[in-house]
VOKOL-184651 format. One record per residue (C-alpha): residue in three letters; x, y, z. Coordinates in steps of 0.02 Angstrom, whole numbers, plus 50000, padded with zeros to 5 digits. Example, Ala and Ser with C-alpha at 12.3 -4.5 7.8 and 13.67 -1.06 7.14 Angstrom:
<bapas>
ala506154977550390
ser506844994750357
</bapas>
This chain:
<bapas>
unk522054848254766
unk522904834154660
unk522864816554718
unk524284808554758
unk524394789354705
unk525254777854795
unk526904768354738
unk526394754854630
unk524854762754560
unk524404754854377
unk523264762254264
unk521764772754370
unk520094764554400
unk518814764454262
unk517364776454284
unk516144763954318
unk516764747854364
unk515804733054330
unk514794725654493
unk515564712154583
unk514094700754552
unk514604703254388
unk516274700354417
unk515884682954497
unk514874675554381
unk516334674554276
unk517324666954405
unk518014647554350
unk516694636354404
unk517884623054472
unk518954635154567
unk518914635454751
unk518094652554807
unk517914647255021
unk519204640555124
unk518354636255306
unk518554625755458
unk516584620955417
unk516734618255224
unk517574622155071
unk516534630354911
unk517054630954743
unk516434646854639
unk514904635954560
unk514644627654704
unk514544647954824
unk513544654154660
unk512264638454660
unk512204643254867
unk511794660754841
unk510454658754724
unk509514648254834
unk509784660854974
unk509374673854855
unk507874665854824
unk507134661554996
unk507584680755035
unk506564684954886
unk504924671854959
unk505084683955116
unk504914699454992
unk506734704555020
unk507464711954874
unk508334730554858
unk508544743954973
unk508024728555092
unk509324725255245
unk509544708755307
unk510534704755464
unk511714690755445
unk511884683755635
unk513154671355584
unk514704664655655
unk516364663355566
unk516244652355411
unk515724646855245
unk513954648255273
unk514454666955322
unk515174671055132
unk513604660755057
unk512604672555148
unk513194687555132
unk513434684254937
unk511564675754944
unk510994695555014
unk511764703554871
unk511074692654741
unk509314698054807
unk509774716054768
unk509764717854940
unk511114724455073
unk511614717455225
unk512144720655407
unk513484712555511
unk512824706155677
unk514104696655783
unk513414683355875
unk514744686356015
unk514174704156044
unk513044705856194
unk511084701956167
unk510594721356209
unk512064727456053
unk511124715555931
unk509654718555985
unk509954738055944
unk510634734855790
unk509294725255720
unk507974737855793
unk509014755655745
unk509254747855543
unk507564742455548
unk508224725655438
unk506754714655332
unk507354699955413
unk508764689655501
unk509774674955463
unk510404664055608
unk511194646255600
unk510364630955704
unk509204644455814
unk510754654755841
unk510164670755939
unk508834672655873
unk507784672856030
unk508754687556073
unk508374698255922
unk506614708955929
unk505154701055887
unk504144704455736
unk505744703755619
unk505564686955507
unk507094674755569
unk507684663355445
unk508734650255474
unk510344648155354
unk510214630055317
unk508264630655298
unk508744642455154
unk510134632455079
unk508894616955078
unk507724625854961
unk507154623854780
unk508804621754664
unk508354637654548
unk508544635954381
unk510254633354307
unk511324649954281
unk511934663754400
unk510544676554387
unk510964690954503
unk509364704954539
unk510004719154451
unk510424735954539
unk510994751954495
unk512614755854576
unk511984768754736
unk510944753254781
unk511384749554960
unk512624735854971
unk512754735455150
unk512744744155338
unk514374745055443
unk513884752755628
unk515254761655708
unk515304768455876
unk514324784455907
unk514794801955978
unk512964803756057
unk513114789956171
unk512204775056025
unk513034766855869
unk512864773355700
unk512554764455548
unk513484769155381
unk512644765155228
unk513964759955059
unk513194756454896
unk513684742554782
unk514384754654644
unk515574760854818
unk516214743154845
unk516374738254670
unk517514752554642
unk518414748154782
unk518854731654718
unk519494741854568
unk520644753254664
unk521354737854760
unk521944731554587
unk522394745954530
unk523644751954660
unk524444731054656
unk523764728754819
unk522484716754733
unk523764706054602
unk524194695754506
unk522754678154482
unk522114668054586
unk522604675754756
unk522204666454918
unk521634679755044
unk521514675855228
unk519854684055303
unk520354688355471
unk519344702755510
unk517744703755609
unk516284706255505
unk515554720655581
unk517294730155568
unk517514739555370
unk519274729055341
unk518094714755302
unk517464721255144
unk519114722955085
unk519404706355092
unk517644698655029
unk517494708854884
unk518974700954833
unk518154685154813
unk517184694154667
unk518954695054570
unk519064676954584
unk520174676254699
unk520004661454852
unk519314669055043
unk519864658455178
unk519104659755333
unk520334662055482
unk519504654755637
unk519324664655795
unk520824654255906
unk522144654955745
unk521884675455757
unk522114677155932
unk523754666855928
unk525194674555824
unk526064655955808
unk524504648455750
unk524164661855620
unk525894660455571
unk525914642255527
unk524214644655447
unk524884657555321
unk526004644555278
unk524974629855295
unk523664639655179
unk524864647155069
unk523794664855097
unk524464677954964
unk523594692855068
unk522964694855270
unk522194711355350
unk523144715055537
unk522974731255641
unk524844736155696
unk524604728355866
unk524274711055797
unk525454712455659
unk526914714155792
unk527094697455862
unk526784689855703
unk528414697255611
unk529434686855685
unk528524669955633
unk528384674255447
unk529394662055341
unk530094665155171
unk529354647455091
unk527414651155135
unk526844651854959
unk527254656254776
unk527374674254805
unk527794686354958
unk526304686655066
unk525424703255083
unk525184713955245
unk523514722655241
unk523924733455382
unk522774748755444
unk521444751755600
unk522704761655712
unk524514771055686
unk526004761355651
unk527414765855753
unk529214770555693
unk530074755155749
unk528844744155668
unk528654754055520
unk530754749655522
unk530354730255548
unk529364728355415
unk530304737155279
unk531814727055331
unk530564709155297
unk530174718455127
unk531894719255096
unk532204702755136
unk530684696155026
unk529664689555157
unk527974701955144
unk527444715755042
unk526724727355150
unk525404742155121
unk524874754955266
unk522944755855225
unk521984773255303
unk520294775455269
unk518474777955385
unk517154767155359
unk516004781655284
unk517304781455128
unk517094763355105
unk518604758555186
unk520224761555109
unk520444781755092
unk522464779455065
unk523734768355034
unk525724769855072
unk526754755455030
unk527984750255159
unk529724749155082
unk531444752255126
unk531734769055054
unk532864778755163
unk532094791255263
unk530484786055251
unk529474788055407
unk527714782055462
unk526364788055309
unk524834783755237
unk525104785955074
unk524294794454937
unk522374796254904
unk521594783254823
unk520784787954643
unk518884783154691
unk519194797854803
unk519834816854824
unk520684823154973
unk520564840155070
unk521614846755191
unk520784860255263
unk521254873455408
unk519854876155528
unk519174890655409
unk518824876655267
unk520374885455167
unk521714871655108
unk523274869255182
unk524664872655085
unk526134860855076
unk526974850955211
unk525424859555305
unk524334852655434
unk522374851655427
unk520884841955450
unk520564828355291
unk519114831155208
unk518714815555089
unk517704818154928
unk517364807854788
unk516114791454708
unk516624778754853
unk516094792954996
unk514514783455079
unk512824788455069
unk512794793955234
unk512134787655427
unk510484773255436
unk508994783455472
unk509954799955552
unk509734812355417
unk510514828755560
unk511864817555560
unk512324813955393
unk512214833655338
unk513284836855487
unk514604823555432
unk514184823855254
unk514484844455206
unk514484850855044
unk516164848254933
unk517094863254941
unk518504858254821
unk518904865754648
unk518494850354563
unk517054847854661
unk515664838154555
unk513954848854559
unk512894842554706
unk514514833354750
unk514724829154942
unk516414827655051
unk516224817955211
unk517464828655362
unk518524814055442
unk518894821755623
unk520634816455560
unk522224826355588
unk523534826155439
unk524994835055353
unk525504836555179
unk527384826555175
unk528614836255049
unk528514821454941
unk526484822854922
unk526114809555047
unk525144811555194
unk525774810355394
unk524224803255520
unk524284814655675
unk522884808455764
unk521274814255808
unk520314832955800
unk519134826555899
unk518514813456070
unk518574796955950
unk520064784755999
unk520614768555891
unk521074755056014
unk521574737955935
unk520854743255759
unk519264748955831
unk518504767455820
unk517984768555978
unk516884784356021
unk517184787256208
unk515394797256240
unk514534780156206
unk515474772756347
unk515254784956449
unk513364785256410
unk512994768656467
unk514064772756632
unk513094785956704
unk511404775456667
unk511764770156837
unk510864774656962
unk512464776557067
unk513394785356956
unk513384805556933
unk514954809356821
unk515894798156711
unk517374802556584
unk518144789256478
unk520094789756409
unk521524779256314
unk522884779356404
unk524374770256348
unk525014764956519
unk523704751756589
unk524284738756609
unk525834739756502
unk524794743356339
unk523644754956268
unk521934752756348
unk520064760756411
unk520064769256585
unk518454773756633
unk518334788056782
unk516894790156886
unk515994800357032
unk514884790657131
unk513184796257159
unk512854781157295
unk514014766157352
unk514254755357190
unk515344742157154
unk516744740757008
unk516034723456953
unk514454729156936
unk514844743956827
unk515834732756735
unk514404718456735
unk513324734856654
unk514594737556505
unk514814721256483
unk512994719256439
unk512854734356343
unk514514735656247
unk515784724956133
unk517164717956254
unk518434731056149
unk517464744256206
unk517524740556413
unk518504747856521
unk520134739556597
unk519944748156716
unk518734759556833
unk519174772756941
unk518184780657074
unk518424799557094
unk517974809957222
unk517874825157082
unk518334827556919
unk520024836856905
unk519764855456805
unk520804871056721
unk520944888256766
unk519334888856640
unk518224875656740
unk518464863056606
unk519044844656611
unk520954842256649
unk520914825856569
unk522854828356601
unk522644827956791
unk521684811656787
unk522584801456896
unk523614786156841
unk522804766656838
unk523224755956976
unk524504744256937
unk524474725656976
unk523884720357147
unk525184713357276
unk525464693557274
unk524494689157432
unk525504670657437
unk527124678457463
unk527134692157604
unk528344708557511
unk527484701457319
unk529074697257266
unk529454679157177
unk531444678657228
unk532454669357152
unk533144658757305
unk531434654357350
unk531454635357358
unk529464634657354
unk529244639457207
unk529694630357032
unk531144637056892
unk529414640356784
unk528534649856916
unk529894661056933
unk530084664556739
unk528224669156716
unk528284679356880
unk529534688756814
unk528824690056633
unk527014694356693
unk527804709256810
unk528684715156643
unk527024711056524
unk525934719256652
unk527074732056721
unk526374724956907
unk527444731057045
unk527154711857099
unk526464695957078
unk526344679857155
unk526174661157093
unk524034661357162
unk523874677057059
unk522474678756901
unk523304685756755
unk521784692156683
unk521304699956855
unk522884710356854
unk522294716856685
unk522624706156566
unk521904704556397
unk521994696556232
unk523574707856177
unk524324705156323
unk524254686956304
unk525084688856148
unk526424698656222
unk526664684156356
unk526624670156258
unk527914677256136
unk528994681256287
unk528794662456338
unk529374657456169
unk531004666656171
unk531384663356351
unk530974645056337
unk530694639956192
unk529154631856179
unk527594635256066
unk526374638856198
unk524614642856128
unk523644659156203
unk522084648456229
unk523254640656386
unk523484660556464
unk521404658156475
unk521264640756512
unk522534643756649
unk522514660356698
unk523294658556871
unk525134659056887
unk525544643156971
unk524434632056829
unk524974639856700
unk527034637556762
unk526304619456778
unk525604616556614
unk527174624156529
unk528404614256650
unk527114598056535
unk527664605456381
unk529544606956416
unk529324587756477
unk528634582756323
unk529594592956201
unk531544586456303
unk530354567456292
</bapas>
């Protein structure tokens, strides 16, 4: 089947582009390469940092094929060590310091990684034992190597690094990439003018154990500037506005859901050129598709729709977002580091404006899953295609397309049980795994719903077995799971709702429980003529009952106990800031998460900003 490119494609990527290590070492000494709240680096300054990681890795016999675990919070000392791993030859594995102790400890274990790298202790006491731990700024104070960037060299399916993603069989799985994979990728990016022009400043806004991070470190290799966006400026749309602005960023990654409530806070004067929308994770809807072609129009962004799983080392497609008439949602055209199938159950291709399952062939398709070879032949079949290279591999996405009439391709969701909630690819079996490891619990069944709590979220479903509380099922998640990945909400069922054929009904699951009644006013209502309560205290009644699509609320009320969350408190503060104008920052929703404080702390803000 013949690729389609997207837009703006230039000339196609060359057949072996050269490694990014290479790429950096030719980077201007004196230019700044990290941007972070911590430090800033200039490109001699990262490359004289990663040879000294490089070589205390090296004292500890790391070197390729190794794994190292970078347990690192956001920062500078994050890109040093990451680039410090791949000078050794060696690959390395995301482990989020905010993910629960039994989640890293797994990961470390399941990737068997040579060592770990904390900062100040980190962790580390959390991580198994017998796995050498090796503190970040131990390694930075080490011998000054000789003079001269002096990368191990590597061919290019050396392992570059391990992703994990969520697992069908109830634990994570780790994808493997090699450095010739991400290399290429970097060459695609440019390619398709989604990487231009010089001396870009790209904001790093993803979390490093989700794939959308490598797009935006490998650019670092082109020369290009990363800076580091903190974890309170991307959780607050007003805040990562004024810091695309503040940092003149040329190019940030956002999943559709954050990218909303940003729109309307991009200005036109941020920086030399329009700033570009990385945007991919989940589907983008019409009406937002709509909004951003009209900010194209106006010159504010560029904006590309990115597809791509993390087994094809990240982007699979790209589809520009422009005001063409009668363009709806898409994700583009293949990328040239890969070759797309759309095949019918039957393997046999779809013909045009068909719809089939994407199959995904190609140089950038991973090597396959950490240390689960069933897996990876399951996953990773045999390339069917007519231009299929001998031995050649294609990896079977579980994703449902069809073939536009102009070539493009439409996302119609997923073949199989694996959601995408926020960005994430969520595997609902794992969830449900680590439900019915309780004792108390004999069935569970996990969903997305789009209705909990007035946003797409996790319901989890499940038969007791014995009496069992909701907060400790939710204590039990919490312990085993990333927060994206618990529940909003739990249901008890007395049995599991079935067809005519004895199989789930997922249909006939009942609907969440909205919002709980306001027990300081008796019906739950906040009236209007109410003299006890304050102008403010009505307003954010009456936007947290639209927000959380409560049937009540009342000024003692938790907002994060009615089923809040971090989206959510996007959605309210951008409602405060068009009803009231004033700039209130999400980290306010948490430090005052009932009602009546938080009507009080922005009743301080309207006092100072009339003062």
């Amino acid at each position: 089947m013949t690729a389609v490119l997207p837009e703006r494609t230039r000339t196609p990527a060359a057949t072996a582009p050269r490694d990014l290590l290479e790429r950096l070492a030719a980077a201007p000494g004196g230019r700044t390469a990290v941007v972070a709240a911590d430090r800033e680096l200039t490109f001699g300054e990262l490359r004289a940092d990663a040879m000294r990681i490089a070589a205390g890795l090296a004292a500890h016999g790391v070197g390729p094929e190794s794994v190292v675990a970078l347990c690192l919070p956001r920062g500078a000392g994050l890109v040093t060590a990451l680039i410090g791993t791949l000078t050794a030859g060696a690959a390395y594995l995301p482990v989020d310091p905010k993910l629960p102790a039994e989640r890293r400890r797994f990961l470390v274990e399941d990737s068997g990684a040579d060592a770990v790298v904390t900062l100040d202790g980190g962790p580390g006491g959390t991580l198994p034992a017998g796995v050498p731990r090796l503190d970040l700024a131990e390694l930075l104070a080490g011998d000054t190597p000789a003079p001269g960037y002096r990368p191990v060299p590597v061919a290019a399916d050396t392992l570059a690094y391990v992703i994990y993603t969520s697992g069908s069989t109830g634990r994570p799985k780790g994808v493997e990439i090699g450095r010739g994979a991400a290399a290429r990728l970097l060459a695609e990016l440019e390619d398709a003018g989604i990487a231009d022009g010089d001396g870009g400043r790209v904001g790093w806004n993803a979390s490093p154990s989700f794939d959308a991070s490598v797009q935006q470190w490998v650019r670092v290799c082109r020369g290009d500037t990363l800076v580091m966006v903190d974890d309170e400026t991307r959780a607050d749309p007003a805040l990562l506005a004024a810091f695309a602005d503040r940092r003149a960023l040329t190019a940030i990654d956002l999943t559709p859901s954050h990218a909303e409530p940003l729109l309307e806070l991009l200005s036109a004067d941020g920086g030399p050129r329009p700033l570009t929308l990385l945007i991919g994770g989940e589907a983008i809807s019409p009406a937002l598709w709509s909004r951003i072609a009209e900010l194209t129009a106006a010159g504010i962004v560029r904006a590309v729709n990115l597809y791509g799983p993390t087994e094809c080392t990240v982007d699979a497609t790209a589809g520009w977002i422009e005001p063409a008439a009668g363009h709806t949602p898409h994700i583009g055209g293949v990328l040239p580091g890969l070759r797309m199938r759309v095949l019918d159950e039957k393997l046999a291709p779809v013909g045009p404006e068909g719809t089939g399952e994407l199959y995904l062939a190609g140089p950038r398709v991973g090597r396959g899953y950490r240390r689960r070879p069933g897996l990876t032949a399951e996953r990773f079949t045999a390339d069917t295609g007519p231009d299929a290279e001998p031995g050649g591999r294609m990896y079977r996405t579980g994703d449902l397309v069809r073939l536009l009439p102009d070539g493009r391709l439409g996302y119609l969701g997923r073949a199989d049980g694996q959601v995408k909630l926020r960005g994430f690819r969520i595997e609902l079996p794992e969830i449900e795994a680590v439900l019915t490891a309780h004792g108390s619990v004999a069935e569970a069944v996990v969903v997305l719903r789009d209705d909990v709590h007035g946003a797409p979220g996790l319901v989890g479903y499940y038969r007791p077995a014995a009496p069992v509380t909701e907060a400790a099922l939710t204590e039990l998640l919490a312990a085993s799971l990333p927060a994206y990945m618990v529940p909003a909400v739990l249901v008890a069922v007395d049995r599991f709702p079935t067809t005519v054929n004895g199989k789930l009904d997922r249909a006939a699951l009942p609907a969440p429980p909205s919002g709980a009644p306001a027990p300081a006013v008796p019906d739950g209502r906040l009236p209007a003529s109410d003299d006890r309560l304050s102008a403010s205290e009505r307003l954010i009644g009456e936007v947290w009952t639209t927000v959380l699509r409560a049937s009540s609320v009342g000024p003692d009320d938790n907002f994060f106990k009615l089923g809040g969350h971090s989206l959510l408190a996007i959605k309210l503060v951008s409602r405060v800031r068009a009803e009231l104008g004033v700039a209130l920052p999400v980290k306010a929703v948490y430090a005052h998460p009932r009602l009546r404080d938080l009507a009080a702390h922005i009743d301080g803000l309207v006092a100072a900003q009339d003062g």
